[in-house]
C-alpha positions as CSV (number, residue, x, y, z in Angstrom):
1,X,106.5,122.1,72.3
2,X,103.5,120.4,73.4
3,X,100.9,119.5,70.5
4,X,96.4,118.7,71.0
5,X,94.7,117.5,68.2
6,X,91.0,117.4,67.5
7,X,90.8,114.3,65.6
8,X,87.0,114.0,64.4
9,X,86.2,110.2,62.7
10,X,88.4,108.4,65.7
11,X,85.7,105.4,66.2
12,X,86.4,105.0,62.4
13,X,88.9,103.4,60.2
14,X,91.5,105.7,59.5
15,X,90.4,108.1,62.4
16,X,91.4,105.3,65.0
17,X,94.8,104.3,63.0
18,X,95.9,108.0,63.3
19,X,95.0,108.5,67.0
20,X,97.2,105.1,67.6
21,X,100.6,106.7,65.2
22,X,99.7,110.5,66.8
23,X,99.9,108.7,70.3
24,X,103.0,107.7,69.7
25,X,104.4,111.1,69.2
26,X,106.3,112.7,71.6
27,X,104.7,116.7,71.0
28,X,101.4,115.2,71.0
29,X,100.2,115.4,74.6
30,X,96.5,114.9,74.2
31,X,93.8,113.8,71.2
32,X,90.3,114.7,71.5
33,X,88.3,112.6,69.2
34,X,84.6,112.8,68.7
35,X,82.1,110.5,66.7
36,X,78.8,109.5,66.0
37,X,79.0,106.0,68.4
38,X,81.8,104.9,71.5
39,X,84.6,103.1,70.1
40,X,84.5,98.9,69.3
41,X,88.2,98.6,71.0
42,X,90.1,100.8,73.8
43,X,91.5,104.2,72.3
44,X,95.5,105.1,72.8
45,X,96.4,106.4,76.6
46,X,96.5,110.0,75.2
47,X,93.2,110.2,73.6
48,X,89.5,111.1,75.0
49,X,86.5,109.8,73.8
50,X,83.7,112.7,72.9
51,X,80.0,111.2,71.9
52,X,79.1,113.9,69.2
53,X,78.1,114.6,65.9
54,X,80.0,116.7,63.4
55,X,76.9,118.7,62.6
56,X,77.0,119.7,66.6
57,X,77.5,123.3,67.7
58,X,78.8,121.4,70.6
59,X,82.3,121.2,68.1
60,X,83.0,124.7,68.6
61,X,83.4,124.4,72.9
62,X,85.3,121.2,72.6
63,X,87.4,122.3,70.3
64,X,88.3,124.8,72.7
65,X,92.6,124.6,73.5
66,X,93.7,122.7,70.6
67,X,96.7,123.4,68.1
68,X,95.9,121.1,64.9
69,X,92.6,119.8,63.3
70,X,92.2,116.3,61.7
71,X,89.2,115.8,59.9
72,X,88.3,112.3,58.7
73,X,84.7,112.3,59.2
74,X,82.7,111.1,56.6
75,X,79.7,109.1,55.2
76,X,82.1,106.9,52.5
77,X,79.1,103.4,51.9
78,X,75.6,105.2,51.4
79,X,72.6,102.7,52.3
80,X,69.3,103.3,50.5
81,X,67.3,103.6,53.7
82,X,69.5,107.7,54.7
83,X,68.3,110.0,52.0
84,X,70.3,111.9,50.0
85,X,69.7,114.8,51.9
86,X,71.0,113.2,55.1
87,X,73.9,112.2,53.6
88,X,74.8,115.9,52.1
89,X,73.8,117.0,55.4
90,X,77.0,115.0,57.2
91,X,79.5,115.4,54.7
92,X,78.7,119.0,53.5
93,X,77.3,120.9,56.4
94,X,79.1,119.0,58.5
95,X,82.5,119.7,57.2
96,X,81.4,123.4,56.9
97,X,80.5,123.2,60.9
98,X,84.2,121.5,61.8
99,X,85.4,124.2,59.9
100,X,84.2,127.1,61.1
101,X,84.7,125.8,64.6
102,X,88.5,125.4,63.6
103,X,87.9,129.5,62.5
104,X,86.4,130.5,65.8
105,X,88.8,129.0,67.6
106,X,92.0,130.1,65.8
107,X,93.1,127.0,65.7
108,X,96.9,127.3,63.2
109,X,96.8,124.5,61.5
110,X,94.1,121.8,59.7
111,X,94.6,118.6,57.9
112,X,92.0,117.6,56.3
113,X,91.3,114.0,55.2
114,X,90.5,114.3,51.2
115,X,90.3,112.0,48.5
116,X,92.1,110.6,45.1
117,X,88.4,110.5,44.2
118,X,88.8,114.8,44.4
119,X,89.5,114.3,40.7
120,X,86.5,114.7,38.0
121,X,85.7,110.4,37.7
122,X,85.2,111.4,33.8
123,X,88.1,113.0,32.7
124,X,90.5,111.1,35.0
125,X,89.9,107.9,33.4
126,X,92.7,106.5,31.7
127,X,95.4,108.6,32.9
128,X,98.4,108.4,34.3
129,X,100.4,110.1,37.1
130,X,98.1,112.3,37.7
131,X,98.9,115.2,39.9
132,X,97.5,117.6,42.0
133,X,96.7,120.1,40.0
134,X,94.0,118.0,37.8
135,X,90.7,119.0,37.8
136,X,88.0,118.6,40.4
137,X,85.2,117.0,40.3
138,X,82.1,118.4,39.6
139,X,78.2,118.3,41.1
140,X,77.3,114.3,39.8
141,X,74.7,112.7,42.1
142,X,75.2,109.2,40.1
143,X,78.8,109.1,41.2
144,X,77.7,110.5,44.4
145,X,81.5,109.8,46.3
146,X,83.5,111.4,44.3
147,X,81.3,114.3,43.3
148,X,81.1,114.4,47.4
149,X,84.7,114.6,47.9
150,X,85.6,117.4,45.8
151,X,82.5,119.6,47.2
152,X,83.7,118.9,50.7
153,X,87.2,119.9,49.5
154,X,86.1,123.2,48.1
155,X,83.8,123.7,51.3
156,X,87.0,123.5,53.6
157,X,89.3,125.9,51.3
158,X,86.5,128.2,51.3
159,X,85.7,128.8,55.0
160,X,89.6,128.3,55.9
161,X,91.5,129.9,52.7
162,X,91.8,133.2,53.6
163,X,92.2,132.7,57.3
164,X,96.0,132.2,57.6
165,X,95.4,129.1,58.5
166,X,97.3,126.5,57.4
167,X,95.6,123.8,55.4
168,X,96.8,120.7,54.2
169,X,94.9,118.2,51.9
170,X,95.8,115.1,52.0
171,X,94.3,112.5,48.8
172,X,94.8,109.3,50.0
173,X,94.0,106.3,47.0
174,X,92.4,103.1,48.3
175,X,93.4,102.7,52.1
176,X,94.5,98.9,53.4
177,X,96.3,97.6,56.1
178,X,96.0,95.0,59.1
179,X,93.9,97.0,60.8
180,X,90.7,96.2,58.1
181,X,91.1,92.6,58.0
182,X,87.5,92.6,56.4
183,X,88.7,94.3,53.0
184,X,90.1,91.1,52.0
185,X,87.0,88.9,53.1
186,X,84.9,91.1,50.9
187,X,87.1,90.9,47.7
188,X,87.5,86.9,48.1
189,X,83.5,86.3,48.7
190,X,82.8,89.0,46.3
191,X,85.2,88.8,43.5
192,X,84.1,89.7,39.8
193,X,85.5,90.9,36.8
194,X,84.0,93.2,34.6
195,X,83.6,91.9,30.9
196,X,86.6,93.2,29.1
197,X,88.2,95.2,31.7
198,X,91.3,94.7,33.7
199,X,91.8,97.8,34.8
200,X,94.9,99.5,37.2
201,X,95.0,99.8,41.2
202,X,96.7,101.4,43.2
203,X,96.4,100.8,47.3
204,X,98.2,102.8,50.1
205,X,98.8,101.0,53.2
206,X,97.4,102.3,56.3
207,X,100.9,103.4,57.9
208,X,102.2,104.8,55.0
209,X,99.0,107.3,54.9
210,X,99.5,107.6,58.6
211,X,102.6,109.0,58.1
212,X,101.5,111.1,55.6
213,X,99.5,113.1,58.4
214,X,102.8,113.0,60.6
215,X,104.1,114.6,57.9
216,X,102.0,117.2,57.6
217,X,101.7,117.7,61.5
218,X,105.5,118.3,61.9
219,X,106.1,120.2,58.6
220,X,104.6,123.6,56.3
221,X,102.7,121.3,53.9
222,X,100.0,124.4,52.5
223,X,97.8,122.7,49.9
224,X,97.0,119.5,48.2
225,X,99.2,116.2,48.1
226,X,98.3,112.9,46.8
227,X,98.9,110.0,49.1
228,X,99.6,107.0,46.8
229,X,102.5,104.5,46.2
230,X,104.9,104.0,43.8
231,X,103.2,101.4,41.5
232,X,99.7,99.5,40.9
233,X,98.5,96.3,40.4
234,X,96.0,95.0,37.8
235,X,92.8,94.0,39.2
236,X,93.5,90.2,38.3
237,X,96.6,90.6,40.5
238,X,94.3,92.2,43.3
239,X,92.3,88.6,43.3
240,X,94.9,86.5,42.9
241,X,96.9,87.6,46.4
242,X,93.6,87.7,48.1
243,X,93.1,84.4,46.8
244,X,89.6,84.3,45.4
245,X,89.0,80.9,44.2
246,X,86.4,81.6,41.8
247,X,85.7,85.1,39.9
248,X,83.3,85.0,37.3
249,X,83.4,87.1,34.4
250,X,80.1,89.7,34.0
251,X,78.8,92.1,31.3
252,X,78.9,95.7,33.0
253,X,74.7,96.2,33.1
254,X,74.4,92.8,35.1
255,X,77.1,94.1,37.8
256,X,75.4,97.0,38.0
257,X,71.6,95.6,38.1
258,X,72.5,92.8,40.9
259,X,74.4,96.0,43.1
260,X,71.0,98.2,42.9
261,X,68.9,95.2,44.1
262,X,71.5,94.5,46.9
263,X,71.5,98.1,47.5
264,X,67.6,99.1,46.8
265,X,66.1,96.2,49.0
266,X,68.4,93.9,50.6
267,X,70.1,96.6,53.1
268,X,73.7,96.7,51.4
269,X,75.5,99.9,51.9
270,X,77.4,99.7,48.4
271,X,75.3,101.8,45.6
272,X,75.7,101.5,41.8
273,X,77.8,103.9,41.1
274,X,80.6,101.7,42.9
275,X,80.5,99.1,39.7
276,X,82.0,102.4,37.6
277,X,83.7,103.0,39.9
278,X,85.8,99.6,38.7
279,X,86.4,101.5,35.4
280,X,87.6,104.3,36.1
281,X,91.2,103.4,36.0
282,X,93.9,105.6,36.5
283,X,96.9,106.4,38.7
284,X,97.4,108.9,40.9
285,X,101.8,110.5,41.4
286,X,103.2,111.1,44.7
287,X,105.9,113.8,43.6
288,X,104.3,116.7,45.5
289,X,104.3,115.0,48.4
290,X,107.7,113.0,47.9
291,X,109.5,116.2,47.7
292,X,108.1,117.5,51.0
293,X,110.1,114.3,52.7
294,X,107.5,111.3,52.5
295,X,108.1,108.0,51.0
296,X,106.1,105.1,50.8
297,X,107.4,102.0,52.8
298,X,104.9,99.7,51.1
299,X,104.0,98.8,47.7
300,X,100.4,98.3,46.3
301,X,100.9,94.5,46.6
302,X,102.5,94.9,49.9
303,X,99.8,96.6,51.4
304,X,97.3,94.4,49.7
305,X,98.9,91.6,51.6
306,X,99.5,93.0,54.8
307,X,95.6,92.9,55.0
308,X,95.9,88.7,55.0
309,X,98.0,89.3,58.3
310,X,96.0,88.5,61.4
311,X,98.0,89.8,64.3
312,X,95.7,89.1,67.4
313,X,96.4,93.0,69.0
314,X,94.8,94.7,66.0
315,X,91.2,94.2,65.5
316,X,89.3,94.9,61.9
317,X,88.0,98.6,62.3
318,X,86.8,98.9,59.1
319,X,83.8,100.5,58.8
320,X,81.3,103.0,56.4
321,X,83.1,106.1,58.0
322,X,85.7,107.4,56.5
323,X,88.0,106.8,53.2
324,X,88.1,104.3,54.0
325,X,85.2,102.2,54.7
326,X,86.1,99.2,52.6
327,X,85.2,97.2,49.4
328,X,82.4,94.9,49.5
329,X,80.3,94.0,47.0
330,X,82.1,95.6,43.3
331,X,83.8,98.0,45.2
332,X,87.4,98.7,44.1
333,X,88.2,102.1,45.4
334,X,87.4,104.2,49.0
Protein backbone atom coordinates (compact mmCIF):
# COMPACT_ATOMS: atom_id res chain seq x y z
CA UNK A 1 0.00 0.00 0.00
CA UNK A 2 1.37 3.05 -1.39
CA UNK A 3 1.31 6.24 1.04
CA UNK A 4 1.42 10.65 -0.15
CA UNK A 5 1.82 12.93 2.39
CA UNK A 6 1.21 16.67 2.35
CA UNK A 7 3.72 17.81 4.71
CA UNK A 8 3.24 21.69 5.20
CA UNK A 9 6.41 23.52 7.32
CA UNK A 10 9.16 21.20 5.21
CA UNK A 11 11.69 24.33 4.64
CA UNK A 12 11.42 24.33 8.55
CA UNK A 13 12.95 22.52 11.43
CA UNK A 14 10.90 19.69 12.21
CA UNK A 15 9.01 19.82 8.78
CA UNK A 16 12.38 18.97 7.00
CA UNK A 17 13.48 16.19 9.76
CA UNK A 18 10.14 14.39 9.03
CA UNK A 19 10.31 14.60 5.18
CA UNK A 20 14.01 12.95 5.68
CA UNK A 21 12.50 9.79 8.33
CA UNK A 22 9.07 9.71 5.93
CA UNK A 23 11.52 9.28 2.90
CA UNK A 24 12.82 6.57 4.30
CA UNK A 25 9.71 4.63 4.50
CA UNK A 26 8.89 2.12 2.27
CA UNK A 27 4.70 2.95 1.81
CA UNK A 28 5.66 6.49 1.46
CA UNK A 29 6.02 6.99 -2.33
CA UNK A 30 5.77 10.70 -2.52
CA UNK A 31 5.87 14.08 0.02
CA UNK A 32 4.51 17.20 -1.13
CA UNK A 33 5.75 19.87 1.01
CA UNK A 34 4.88 23.52 0.78
CA UNK A 35 6.32 26.73 2.62
CA UNK A 36 6.68 30.22 2.80
CA UNK A 37 10.53 30.35 1.14
CA UNK A 38 12.69 27.31 -1.08
CA UNK A 39 14.59 25.15 1.13
CA UNK A 40 18.46 26.13 2.56
CA UNK A 41 19.63 22.37 1.66
CA UNK A 42 18.41 19.70 -0.97
CA UNK A 43 15.03 17.87 0.10
CA UNK A 44 14.88 13.78 0.31
CA UNK A 45 14.48 12.00 -3.41
CA UNK A 46 10.80 11.47 -2.63
CA UNK A 47 9.76 14.93 -1.80
CA UNK A 48 8.57 18.14 -4.02
CA UNK A 49 9.08 21.49 -3.24
CA UNK A 50 5.75 23.74 -3.45
CA UNK A 51 6.41 27.76 -2.97
CA UNK A 52 3.13 28.59 -0.97
CA UNK A 53 1.64 29.97 1.84
CA UNK A 54 -0.62 28.13 4.34
CA UNK A 55 -3.27 30.85 4.15
CA UNK A 56 -3.38 29.96 0.12
CA UNK A 57 -6.54 28.65 -1.46
CA UNK A 58 -3.89 27.22 -3.65
CA UNK A 59 -3.68 24.27 -0.52
CA UNK A 60 -6.83 22.92 -1.50
CA UNK A 61 -5.63 21.83 -5.55
CA UNK A 62 -2.29 20.71 -4.30
CA UNK A 63 -3.54 18.77 -1.91
CA UNK A 64 -5.29 17.03 -4.44
CA UNK A 65 -4.29 12.76 -4.29
CA UNK A 66 -2.85 12.53 -0.96
CA UNK A 67 -3.57 9.94 1.90
CA UNK A 68 -2.18 11.66 5.25
CA UNK A 69 -1.74 15.39 6.34
CA UNK A 70 1.29 16.66 8.39
CA UNK A 71 0.89 19.99 9.68
CA UNK A 72 3.89 21.66 11.18
CA UNK A 73 3.48 25.08 10.01
CA UNK A 74 3.79 27.72 12.35
CA UNK A 75 4.97 31.20 13.47
CA UNK A 76 6.94 29.72 16.96
CA UNK A 77 9.73 33.38 17.50
CA UNK A 78 7.31 36.50 17.04
CA UNK A 79 9.47 39.81 15.95
CA UNK A 80 7.96 43.12 16.93
CA UNK A 81 8.03 44.47 13.37
CA UNK A 82 4.65 41.49 12.22
CA UNK A 83 1.69 42.58 14.19
CA UNK A 84 -0.29 40.62 16.10
CA UNK A 85 -2.74 40.34 13.71
CA UNK A 86 -0.35 38.82 11.13
CA UNK A 87 0.68 36.53 13.36
CA UNK A 88 -2.97 35.14 14.32
CA UNK A 89 -3.58 35.40 10.68
CA UNK A 90 -0.79 32.38 9.92
CA UNK A 91 -1.23 30.31 12.78
CA UNK A 92 -5.14 30.59 13.19
CA UNK A 93 -6.58 31.07 9.83
CA UNK A 94 -4.01 29.38 8.40
CA UNK A 95 -4.47 26.11 10.26
CA UNK A 96 -8.27 26.57 9.70
CA UNK A 97 -7.40 26.82 5.69
CA UNK A 98 -4.99 23.38 5.83
CA UNK A 99 -7.85 22.03 7.45
CA UNK A 100 -10.50 22.45 5.51
CA UNK A 101 -8.46 21.66 2.46
CA UNK A 102 -7.69 18.25 4.28
CA UNK A 103 -12.00 18.23 4.55
CA UNK A 104 -12.49 18.92 0.91
CA UNK A 105 -10.34 16.57 -0.19
CA UNK A 106 -11.31 13.61 1.97
CA UNK A 107 -8.13 13.14 2.86
CA UNK A 108 -8.36 9.80 5.93
CA UNK A 109 -5.98 10.76 8.09
CA UNK A 110 -4.15 14.15 9.78
CA UNK A 111 -1.36 14.59 12.13
CA UNK A 112 -1.13 17.51 13.32
CA UNK A 113 2.04 19.06 14.90
CA UNK A 114 0.77 20.38 18.53
CA UNK A 115 2.41 21.45 21.48
CA UNK A 116 3.33 20.57 25.34
CA UNK A 117 2.62 24.33 25.57
CA UNK A 118 -1.34 23.12 24.67
CA UNK A 119 -1.52 23.14 28.46
CA UNK A 120 -2.97 26.42 30.43
CA UNK A 121 0.98 28.01 31.34
CA UNK A 122 -0.87 28.94 34.82
CA UNK A 123 -2.13 26.02 36.13
CA UNK A 124 0.50 23.67 34.74
CA UNK A 125 3.23 25.11 36.75
CA UNK A 126 4.66 22.99 39.13
CA UNK A 127 3.26 19.70 38.15
CA UNK A 128 4.20 16.64 37.48
CA UNK A 129 3.49 13.90 34.87
CA UNK A 130 1.09 15.65 33.45
CA UNK A 131 -1.17 13.92 30.98
CA UNK A 132 -3.19 14.57 28.22
CA UNK A 133 -6.21 15.18 29.61
CA UNK A 134 -4.98 18.56 31.50
CA UNK A 135 -6.47 21.56 30.71
CA UNK A 136 -5.94 23.76 27.77
CA UNK A 137 -4.88 26.86 27.59
CA UNK A 138 -6.89 29.66 27.39
CA UNK A 139 -7.04 33.24 25.22
CA UNK A 140 -3.63 35.03 26.97
CA UNK A 141 -1.95 37.51 24.51
CA UNK A 142 1.08 38.06 27.17
CA UNK A 143 1.98 34.36 26.81
CA UNK A 144 1.07 34.61 23.21
CA UNK A 145 2.69 30.83 22.29
CA UNK A 146 1.08 28.87 24.37
CA UNK A 147 -2.26 30.65 24.41
CA UNK A 148 -1.56 30.10 20.31
CA UNK A 149 -1.04 26.53 20.50
CA UNK A 150 -4.07 25.49 22.25
CA UNK A 151 -6.40 27.83 19.89
CA UNK A 152 -4.83 26.18 16.93
CA UNK A 153 -5.52 22.81 18.54
CA UNK A 154 -9.17 23.51 19.08
CA UNK A 155 -9.30 25.10 15.53
CA UNK A 156 -8.20 21.66 13.98
CA UNK A 157 -10.64 19.33 16.25
CA UNK A 158 -13.31 21.68 15.27
CA UNK A 159 -13.18 21.74 11.39
CA UNK A 160 -11.96 17.86 11.38
CA UNK A 161 -13.82 16.28 14.64
CA UNK A 162 -16.83 15.25 13.24
CA UNK A 163 -15.53 14.27 9.85
CA UNK A 164 -14.35 10.68 10.32
CA UNK A 165 -11.31 11.70 9.89
CA UNK A 166 -8.72 10.53 11.80
CA UNK A 167 -6.75 13.04 13.84
CA UNK A 168 -3.80 12.67 15.81
CA UNK A 169 -2.19 15.35 18.04
CA UNK A 170 0.94 15.04 18.70
CA UNK A 171 2.59 17.43 21.92
CA UNK A 172 6.01 17.40 21.37
CA UNK A 173 8.15 19.28 24.69
CA UNK A 174 11.26 21.17 23.62
CA UNK A 175 12.59 19.69 20.29
CA UNK A 176 16.69 19.10 19.92
CA UNK A 177 18.83 17.15 17.89
CA UNK A 178 21.92 17.48 15.37
CA UNK A 179 19.97 18.86 12.93
CA UNK A 180 19.74 22.55 15.04
CA UNK A 181 23.20 22.83 15.91
CA UNK A 182 22.33 26.52 16.71
CA UNK A 183 20.21 25.65 19.93
CA UNK A 184 23.32 25.08 21.75
CA UNK A 185 25.18 28.28 20.48
CA UNK A 186 22.29 30.23 21.76
CA UNK A 187 22.17 28.72 25.27
CA UNK A 188 26.12 28.99 25.71
CA UNK A 189 26.20 32.92 24.42
CA UNK A 190 23.07 33.51 26.14
CA UNK A 191 22.99 31.64 29.38
CA UNK A 192 21.24 33.12 32.59
CA UNK A 193 19.70 32.08 35.56
CA UNK A 194 16.78 33.42 36.94
CA UNK A 195 17.16 34.69 40.70
CA UNK A 196 16.00 31.79 42.75
CA UNK A 197 14.83 29.47 40.24
CA UNK A 198 16.27 26.17 39.03
CA UNK A 199 13.58 24.96 37.46
CA UNK A 200 12.84 21.21 35.53
CA UNK A 201 13.44 20.48 31.61
CA UNK A 202 12.55 18.17 29.70
CA UNK A 203 13.95 17.90 25.82
CA UNK A 204 12.86 15.30 23.12
CA UNK A 205 15.35 14.56 20.58
CA UNK A 206 14.43 15.19 17.02
CA UNK A 207 14.32 11.29 16.03
CA UNK A 208 12.53 10.32 18.87
CA UNK A 209 9.56 12.92 17.90
CA UNK A 210 10.11 11.76 14.29
CA UNK A 211 9.13 8.59 15.23
CA UNK A 212 6.40 9.68 17.03
CA UNK A 213 4.81 10.72 13.63
CA UNK A 214 5.81 7.19 12.08
CA UNK A 215 3.97 6.10 14.68
CA UNK A 216 1.03 7.70 14.10
CA UNK A 217 1.29 7.25 10.18
CA UNK A 218 1.44 3.40 10.49
CA UNK A 219 -1.04 3.01 13.48
CA UNK A 220 -5.06 4.21 14.82
CA UNK A 221 -3.55 6.88 17.10
CA UNK A 222 -7.22 9.08 17.41
CA UNK A 223 -6.49 12.03 19.83
CA UNK A 224 -3.85 13.69 21.85
CA UNK A 225 -0.42 12.14 22.93
CA UNK A 226 2.36 13.89 24.59
CA UNK A 227 5.79 13.40 22.99
CA UNK A 228 8.30 13.72 25.86
CA UNK A 229 11.04 11.48 27.44
CA UNK A 230 11.39 9.66 30.33
CA UNK A 231 13.17 12.19 32.67
CA UNK A 232 14.32 16.02 32.84
CA UNK A 233 17.16 17.88 33.65
CA UNK A 234 17.52 20.93 35.87
CA UNK A 235 18.28 24.03 34.14
CA UNK A 236 21.87 24.18 35.71
CA UNK A 237 22.45 20.77 34.15
CA UNK A 238 21.14 22.23 30.75
CA UNK A 239 24.31 24.78 30.98
CA UNK A 240 26.64 22.73 32.25
CA UNK A 241 26.60 20.06 29.05
CA UNK A 242 26.31 22.97 26.72
CA UNK A 243 29.21 24.24 28.45
CA UNK A 244 28.43 27.86 29.21
CA UNK A 245 31.38 29.29 30.75
CA UNK A 246 29.84 32.13 32.51
CA UNK A 247 25.92 32.39 33.53
CA UNK A 248 25.16 35.21 35.59
CA UNK A 249 22.57 35.16 38.08
CA UNK A 250 19.43 37.90 37.33
CA UNK A 251 16.36 39.19 39.26
CA UNK A 252 13.26 38.13 37.07
CA UNK A 253 12.16 42.12 36.04
CA UNK A 254 15.74 42.69 34.63
CA UNK A 255 15.53 39.37 32.34
CA UNK A 256 12.46 40.47 31.34
CA UNK A 257 13.27 44.42 30.66
CA UNK A 258 16.65 43.62 28.68
CA UNK A 259 14.34 40.82 26.32
CA UNK A 260 11.60 43.67 25.55
CA UNK A 261 14.45 46.12 24.40
CA UNK A 262 16.10 43.24 22.41
CA UNK A 263 12.72 42.49 21.18
CA UNK A 264 11.00 46.16 20.91
CA UNK A 265 14.03 47.83 18.97
CA UNK A 266 16.92 45.73 18.34
CA UNK A 267 15.17 43.19 15.82
CA UNK A 268 15.26 39.94 18.15
CA UNK A 269 12.58 37.50 17.40
CA UNK A 270 12.28 36.34 21.22
CA UNK A 271 9.37 38.46 23.13
CA UNK A 272 8.96 38.75 26.93
CA UNK A 273 6.85 36.30 27.59
CA UNK A 274 9.74 33.78 26.83
CA UNK A 275 11.59 34.83 30.35
CA UNK A 276 8.18 33.16 32.07
CA UNK A 277 8.35 30.98 30.12
CA UNK A 278 11.68 29.82 32.24
CA UNK A 279 9.29 29.43 35.23
CA UNK A 280 6.94 27.54 34.26
CA UNK A 281 8.32 24.30 35.26
CA UNK A 282 6.67 21.21 34.88
CA UNK A 283 6.82 17.72 33.26
CA UNK A 284 4.99 16.42 30.76
CA UNK A 285 4.14 11.78 30.86
CA UNK A 286 4.52 9.76 27.86
CA UNK A 287 2.01 6.85 29.01
CA UNK A 288 -0.59 7.51 26.36
CA UNK A 289 1.67 7.40 23.88
CA UNK A 290 4.03 4.58 25.36
CA UNK A 291 1.08 2.23 25.38
CA UNK A 292 0.36 2.79 21.68
CA UNK A 293 4.05 1.17 21.01
CA UNK A 294 6.53 4.34 21.12
CA UNK A 295 9.55 4.65 23.31
CA UNK A 296 12.02 7.13 23.59
CA UNK A 297 15.59 6.11 22.51
CA UNK A 298 17.11 9.28 24.01
CA UNK A 299 17.12 10.84 27.24
CA UNK A 300 16.81 14.62 27.98
CA UNK A 301 20.53 14.81 28.44
CA UNK A 302 21.06 12.69 25.49
CA UNK A 303 19.32 14.73 23.20
CA UNK A 304 20.72 17.79 24.79
CA UNK A 305 24.09 16.52 23.79
CA UNK A 306 23.46 15.12 20.54
CA UNK A 307 22.97 18.86 19.61
CA UNK A 308 27.08 19.37 20.35
CA UNK A 309 27.56 16.76 17.51
CA UNK A 310 28.62 18.24 14.23
CA UNK A 311 28.25 15.59 11.63
CA UNK A 312 29.25 17.45 8.29
CA UNK A 313 25.91 15.83 6.23
CA UNK A 314 23.46 17.52 8.53
CA UNK A 315 23.22 21.21 8.40
CA UNK A 316 21.55 23.49 11.33
CA UNK A 317 17.84 23.98 10.04
CA UNK A 318 16.74 25.60 12.92
CA UNK A 319 14.64 28.31 12.32
CA UNK A 320 11.38 30.60 13.64
CA UNK A 321 8.91 28.01 11.99
CA UNK A 322 7.77 25.48 13.70
CA UNK A 323 8.09 23.91 17.44
CA UNK A 324 10.64 24.13 17.08
CA UNK A 325 12.36 27.25 16.22
CA UNK A 326 14.94 27.28 18.99
CA UNK A 327 16.07 29.05 22.22
CA UNK A 328 17.91 32.16 21.97
CA UNK A 329 17.92 34.84 24.10
CA UNK A 330 15.90 33.34 27.76
CA UNK A 331 14.27 31.00 25.85
CA UNK A 332 13.89 27.48 27.49
CA UNK A 333 11.07 25.87 25.81
CA UNK A 334 9.64 25.69 21.80
Amino acid sequence: MSTRVFLTGITGYLGGVLAEHLSRLPEVTAITGIGPRPPRRPLPPKARFVPMDIRSPGVTGAMVGHDVVIHTAAVVLWRASMTAAERDDINLNGTRNVAQAALANRVPRFLHASSMAVYDPHLVRGRSGVTEEFQLGRDDSYYYYWSTKAAVERTVVEVLAKSGMLLTLLRPIYIIGPRCRVTVKGLRENAVNLLGHNPRRQFVHEDDVAAAFIQALRAEMPGPYNVVPDDFIRMSEVWRIVGARWVPTAPLWLARWITWIRWKHLGSPIHPSWVEDMLVDFTGSNARLKAAGWAPRHSSAEALRSALQDPSAIAPQCDETGRTGQQRRFRSRG
